[in-house]
MDTraj code that builds the backbone (N, CA, C; nanometers):
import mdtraj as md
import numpy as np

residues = "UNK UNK UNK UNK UNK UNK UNK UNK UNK UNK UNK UNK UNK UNK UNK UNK UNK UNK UNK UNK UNK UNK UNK UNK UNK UNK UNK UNK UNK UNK UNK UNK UNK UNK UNK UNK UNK UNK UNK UNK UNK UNK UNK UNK UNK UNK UNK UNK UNK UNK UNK UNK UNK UNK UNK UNK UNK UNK UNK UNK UNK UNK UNK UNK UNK UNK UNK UNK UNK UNK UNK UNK UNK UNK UNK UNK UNK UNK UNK UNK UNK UNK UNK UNK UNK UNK UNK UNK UNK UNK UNK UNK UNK UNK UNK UNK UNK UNK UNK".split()
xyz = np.array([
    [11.4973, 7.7082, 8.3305],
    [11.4490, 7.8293, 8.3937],
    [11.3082, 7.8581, 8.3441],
    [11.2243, 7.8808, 8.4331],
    [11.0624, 7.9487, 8.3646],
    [11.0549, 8.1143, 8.3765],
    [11.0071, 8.1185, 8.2603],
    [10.9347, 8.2130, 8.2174],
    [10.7692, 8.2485, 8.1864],
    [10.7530, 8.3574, 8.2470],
    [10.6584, 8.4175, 8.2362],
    [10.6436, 8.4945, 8.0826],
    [10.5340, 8.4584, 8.0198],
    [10.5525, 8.5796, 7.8492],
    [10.4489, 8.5191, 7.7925],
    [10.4089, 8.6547, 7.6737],
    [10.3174, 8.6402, 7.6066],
    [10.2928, 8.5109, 7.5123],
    [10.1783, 8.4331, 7.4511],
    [10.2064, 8.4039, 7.3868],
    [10.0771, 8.3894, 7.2489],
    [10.0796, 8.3795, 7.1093],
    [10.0025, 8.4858, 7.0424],
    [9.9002, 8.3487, 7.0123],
    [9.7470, 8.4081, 7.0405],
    [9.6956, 8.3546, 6.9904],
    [9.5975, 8.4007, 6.8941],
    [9.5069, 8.3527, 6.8276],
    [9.4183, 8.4074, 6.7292],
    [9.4141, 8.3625, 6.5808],
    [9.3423, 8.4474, 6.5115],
    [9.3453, 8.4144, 6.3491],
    [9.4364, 8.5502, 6.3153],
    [9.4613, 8.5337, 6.1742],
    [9.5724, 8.6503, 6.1605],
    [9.4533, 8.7913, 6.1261],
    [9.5027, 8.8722, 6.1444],
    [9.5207, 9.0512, 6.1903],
    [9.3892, 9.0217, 6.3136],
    [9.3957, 8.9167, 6.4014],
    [9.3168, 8.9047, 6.5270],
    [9.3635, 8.8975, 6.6585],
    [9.4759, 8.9367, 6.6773],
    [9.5568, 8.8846, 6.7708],
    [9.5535, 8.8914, 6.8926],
    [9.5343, 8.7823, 6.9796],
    [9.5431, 8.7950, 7.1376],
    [9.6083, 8.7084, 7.1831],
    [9.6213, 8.7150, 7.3317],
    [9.7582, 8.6813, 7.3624],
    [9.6974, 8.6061, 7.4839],
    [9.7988, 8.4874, 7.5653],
    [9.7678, 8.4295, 7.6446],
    [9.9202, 8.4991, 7.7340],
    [9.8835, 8.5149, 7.9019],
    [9.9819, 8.5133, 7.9518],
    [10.0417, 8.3415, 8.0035],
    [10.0828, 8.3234, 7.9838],
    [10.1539, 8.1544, 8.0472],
    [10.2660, 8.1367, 8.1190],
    [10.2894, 8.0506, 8.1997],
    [10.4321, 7.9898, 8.2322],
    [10.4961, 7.8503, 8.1348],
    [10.6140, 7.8995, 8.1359],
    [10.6775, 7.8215, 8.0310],
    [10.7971, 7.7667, 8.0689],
    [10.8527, 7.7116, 8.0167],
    [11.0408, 7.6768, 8.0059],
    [11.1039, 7.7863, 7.9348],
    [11.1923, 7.8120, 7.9636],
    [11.2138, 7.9093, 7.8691],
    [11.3186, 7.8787, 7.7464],
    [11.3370, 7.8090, 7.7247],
    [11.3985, 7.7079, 7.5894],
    [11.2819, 7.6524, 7.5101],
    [11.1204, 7.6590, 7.5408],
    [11.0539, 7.6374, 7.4455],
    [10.9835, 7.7066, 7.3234],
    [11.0113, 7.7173, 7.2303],
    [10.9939, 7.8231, 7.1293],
    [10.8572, 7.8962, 7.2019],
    [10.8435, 8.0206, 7.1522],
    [10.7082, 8.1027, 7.1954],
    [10.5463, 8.0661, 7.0623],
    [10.6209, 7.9964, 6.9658],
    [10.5202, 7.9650, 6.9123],
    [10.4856, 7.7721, 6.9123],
    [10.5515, 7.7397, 7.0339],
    [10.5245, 7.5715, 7.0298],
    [10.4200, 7.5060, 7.0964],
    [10.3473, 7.6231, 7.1582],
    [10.2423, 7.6019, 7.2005],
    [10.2460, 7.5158, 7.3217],
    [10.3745, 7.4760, 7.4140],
    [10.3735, 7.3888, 7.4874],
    [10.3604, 7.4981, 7.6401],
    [10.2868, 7.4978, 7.7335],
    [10.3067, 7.5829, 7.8302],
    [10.2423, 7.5167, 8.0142],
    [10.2795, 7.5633, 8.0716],
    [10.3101, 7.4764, 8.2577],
    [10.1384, 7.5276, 8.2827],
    [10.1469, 7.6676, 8.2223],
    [9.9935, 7.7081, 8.3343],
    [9.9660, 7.8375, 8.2521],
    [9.8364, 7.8518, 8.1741],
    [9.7628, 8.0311, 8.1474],
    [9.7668, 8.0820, 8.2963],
    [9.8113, 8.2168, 8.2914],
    [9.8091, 8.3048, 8.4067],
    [9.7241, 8.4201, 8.3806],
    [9.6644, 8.4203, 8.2408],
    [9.6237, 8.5292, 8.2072],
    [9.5942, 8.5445, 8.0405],
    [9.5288, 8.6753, 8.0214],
    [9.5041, 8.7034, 7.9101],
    [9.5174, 8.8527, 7.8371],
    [9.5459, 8.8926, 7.7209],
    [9.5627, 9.0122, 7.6913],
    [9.5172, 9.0595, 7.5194],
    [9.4214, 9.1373, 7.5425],
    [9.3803, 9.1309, 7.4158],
    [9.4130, 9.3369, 7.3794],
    [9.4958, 9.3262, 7.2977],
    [9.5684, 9.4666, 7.2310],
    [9.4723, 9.5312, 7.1630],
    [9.3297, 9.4667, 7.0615],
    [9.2331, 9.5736, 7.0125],
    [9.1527, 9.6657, 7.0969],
    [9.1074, 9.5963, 7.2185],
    [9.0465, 9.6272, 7.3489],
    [9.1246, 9.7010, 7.4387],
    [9.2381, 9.6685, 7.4279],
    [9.3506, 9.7185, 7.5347],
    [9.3057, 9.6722, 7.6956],
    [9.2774, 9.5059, 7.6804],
    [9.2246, 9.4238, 7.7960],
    [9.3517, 9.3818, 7.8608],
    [9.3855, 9.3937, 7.9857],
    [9.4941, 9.2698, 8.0885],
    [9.4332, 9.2756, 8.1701],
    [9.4308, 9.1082, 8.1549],
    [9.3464, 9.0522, 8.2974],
    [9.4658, 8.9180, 8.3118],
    [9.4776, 8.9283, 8.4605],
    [9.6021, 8.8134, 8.5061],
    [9.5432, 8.7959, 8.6410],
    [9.6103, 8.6929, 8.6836],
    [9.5455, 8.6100, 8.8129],
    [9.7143, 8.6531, 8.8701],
    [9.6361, 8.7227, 8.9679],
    [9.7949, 8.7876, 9.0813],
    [9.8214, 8.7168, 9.1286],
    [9.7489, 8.6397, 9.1964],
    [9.8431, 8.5312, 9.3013],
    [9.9534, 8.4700, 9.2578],
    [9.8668, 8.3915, 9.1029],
    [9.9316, 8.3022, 9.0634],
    [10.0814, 8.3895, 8.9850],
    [10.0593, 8.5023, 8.9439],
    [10.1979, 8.5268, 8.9173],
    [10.2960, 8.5852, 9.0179],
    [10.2086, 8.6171, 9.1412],
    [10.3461, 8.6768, 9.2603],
    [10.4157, 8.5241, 9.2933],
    [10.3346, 8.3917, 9.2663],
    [10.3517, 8.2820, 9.3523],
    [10.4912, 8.2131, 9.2728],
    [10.4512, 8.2090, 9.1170],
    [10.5774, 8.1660, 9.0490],
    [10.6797, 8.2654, 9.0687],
    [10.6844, 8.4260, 9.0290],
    [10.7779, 8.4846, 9.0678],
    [10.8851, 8.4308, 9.1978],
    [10.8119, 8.4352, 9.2327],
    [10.8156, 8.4005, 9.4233],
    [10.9468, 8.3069, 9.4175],
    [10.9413, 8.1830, 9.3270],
    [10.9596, 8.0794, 9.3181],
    [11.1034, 8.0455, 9.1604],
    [11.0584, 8.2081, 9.1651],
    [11.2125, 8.2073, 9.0518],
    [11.1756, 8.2144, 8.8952],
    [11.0662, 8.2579, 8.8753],
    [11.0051, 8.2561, 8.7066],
    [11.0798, 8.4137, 8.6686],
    [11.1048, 8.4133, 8.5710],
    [11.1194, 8.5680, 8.5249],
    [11.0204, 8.6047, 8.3750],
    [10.9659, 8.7423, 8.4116],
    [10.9159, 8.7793, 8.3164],
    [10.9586, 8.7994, 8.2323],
    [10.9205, 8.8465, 8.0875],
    [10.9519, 8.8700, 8.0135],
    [10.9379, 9.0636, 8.0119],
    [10.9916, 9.0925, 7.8930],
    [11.0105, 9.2410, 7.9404],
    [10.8553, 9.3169, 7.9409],
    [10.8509, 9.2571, 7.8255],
    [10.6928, 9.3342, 7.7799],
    [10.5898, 9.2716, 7.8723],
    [10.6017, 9.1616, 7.9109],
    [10.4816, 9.1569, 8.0249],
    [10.5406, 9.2284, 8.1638],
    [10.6873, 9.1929, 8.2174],
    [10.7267, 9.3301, 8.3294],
    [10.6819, 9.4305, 8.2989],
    [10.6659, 9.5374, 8.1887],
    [10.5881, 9.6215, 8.1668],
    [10.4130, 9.6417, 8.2166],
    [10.3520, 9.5291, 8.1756],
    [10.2397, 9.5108, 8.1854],
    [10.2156, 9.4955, 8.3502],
    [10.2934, 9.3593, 8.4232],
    [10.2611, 9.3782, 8.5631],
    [10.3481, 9.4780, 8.6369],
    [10.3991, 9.6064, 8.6002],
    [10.4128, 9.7481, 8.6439],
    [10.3133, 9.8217, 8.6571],
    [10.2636, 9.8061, 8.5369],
    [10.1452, 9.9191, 8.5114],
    [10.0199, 9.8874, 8.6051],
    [10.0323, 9.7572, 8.6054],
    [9.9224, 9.6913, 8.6928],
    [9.9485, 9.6611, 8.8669],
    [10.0717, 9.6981, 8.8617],
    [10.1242, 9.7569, 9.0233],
    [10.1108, 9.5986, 9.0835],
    [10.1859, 9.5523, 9.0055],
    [10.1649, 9.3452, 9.0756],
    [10.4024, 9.3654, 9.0883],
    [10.4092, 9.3995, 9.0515],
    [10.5771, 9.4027, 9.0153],
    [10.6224, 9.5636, 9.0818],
    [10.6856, 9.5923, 9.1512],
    [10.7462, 9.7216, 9.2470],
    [10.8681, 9.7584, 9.1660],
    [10.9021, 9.8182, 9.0475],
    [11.0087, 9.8223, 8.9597],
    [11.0056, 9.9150, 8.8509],
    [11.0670, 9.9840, 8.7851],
    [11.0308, 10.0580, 8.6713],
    [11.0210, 9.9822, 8.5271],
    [10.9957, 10.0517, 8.4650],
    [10.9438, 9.9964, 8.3522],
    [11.0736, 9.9754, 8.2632],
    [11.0914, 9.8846, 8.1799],
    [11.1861, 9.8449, 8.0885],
    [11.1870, 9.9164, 7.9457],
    [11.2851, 9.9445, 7.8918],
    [11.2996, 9.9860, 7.6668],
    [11.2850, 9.8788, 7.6346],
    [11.1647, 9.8171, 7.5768],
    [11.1969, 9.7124, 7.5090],
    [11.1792, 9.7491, 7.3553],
    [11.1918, 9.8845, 7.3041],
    [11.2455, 9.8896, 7.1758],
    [11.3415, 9.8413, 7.1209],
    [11.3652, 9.8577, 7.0035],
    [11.4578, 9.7846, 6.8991],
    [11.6029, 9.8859, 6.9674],
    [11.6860, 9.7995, 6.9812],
    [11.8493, 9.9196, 7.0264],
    [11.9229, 9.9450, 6.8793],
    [11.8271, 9.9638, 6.7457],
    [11.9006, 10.0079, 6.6524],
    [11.9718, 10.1658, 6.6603],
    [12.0729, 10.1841, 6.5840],
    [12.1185, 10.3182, 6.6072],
    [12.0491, 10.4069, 6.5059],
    [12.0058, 10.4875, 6.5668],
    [11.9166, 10.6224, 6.4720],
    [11.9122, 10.6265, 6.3254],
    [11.9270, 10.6685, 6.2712],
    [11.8821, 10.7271, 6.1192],
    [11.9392, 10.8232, 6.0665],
    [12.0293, 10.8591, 5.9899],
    [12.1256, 10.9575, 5.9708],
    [12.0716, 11.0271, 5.8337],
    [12.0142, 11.1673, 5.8174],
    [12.0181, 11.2012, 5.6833],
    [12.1832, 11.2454, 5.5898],
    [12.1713, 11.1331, 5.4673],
    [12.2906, 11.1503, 5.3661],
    [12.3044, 11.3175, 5.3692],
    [12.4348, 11.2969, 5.3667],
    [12.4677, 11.4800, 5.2735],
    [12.4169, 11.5155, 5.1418],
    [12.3769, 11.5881, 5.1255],
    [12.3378, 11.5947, 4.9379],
    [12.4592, 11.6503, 4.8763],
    [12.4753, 11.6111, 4.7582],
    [12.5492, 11.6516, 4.6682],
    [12.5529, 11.7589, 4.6130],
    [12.6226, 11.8696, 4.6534],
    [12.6045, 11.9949, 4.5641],
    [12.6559, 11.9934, 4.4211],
])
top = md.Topology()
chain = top.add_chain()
for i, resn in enumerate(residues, 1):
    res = top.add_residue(resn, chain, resSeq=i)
    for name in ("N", "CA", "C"):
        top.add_atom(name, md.element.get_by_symbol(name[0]), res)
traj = md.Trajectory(xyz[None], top)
């Protein structure tokens, strides 16, 4: 199955991201990928993606990943609401104190 998703590039605390198509059984850091679709740089708060090319794989059965579904929402390329891709830990409970 392909996937659409980020994947990190840079030197460390530099981080930017390539959008790509992938397999989706290939680790996200193996560097092996079908096609860049795009780019995303988080200090800038830059997304730039080539639409065609991602309505065309969609088209064709790729699925995004959540956090880039997010991204082509916002960017009105995807007709869908936006996904939680927070952590589903359960809240934080303050202990009772001991009187």
């Amino acid at each position: 199955m392909l996937a659409i998703r980020l994947q990190r590039i840079g030197r460390k605390n530099e981080a930017h991201f390539r959008v790509v198509l992938t397999d989706s059984k290939n680790g996200p850091k193996s560097g092996k990928f079908i096609e860049v679709l795009g780019a995303y740089n988080p200090k800038l708060g830059t997304f730039s993606v080539d639409r065609d090319r991602v309505t065309h794989w969609i088209g064709h059965g790729a699925k995004p990943s959540d956090t880039l579904h997010n991204f082509l929402v916002h960017e009105k390329i995807v007709d869908a609401k936006k996904k939680n891709v927070l952590s589903k830990k359960s809240p934080t409970t303050k202990r009772k104190q001991a009187k």
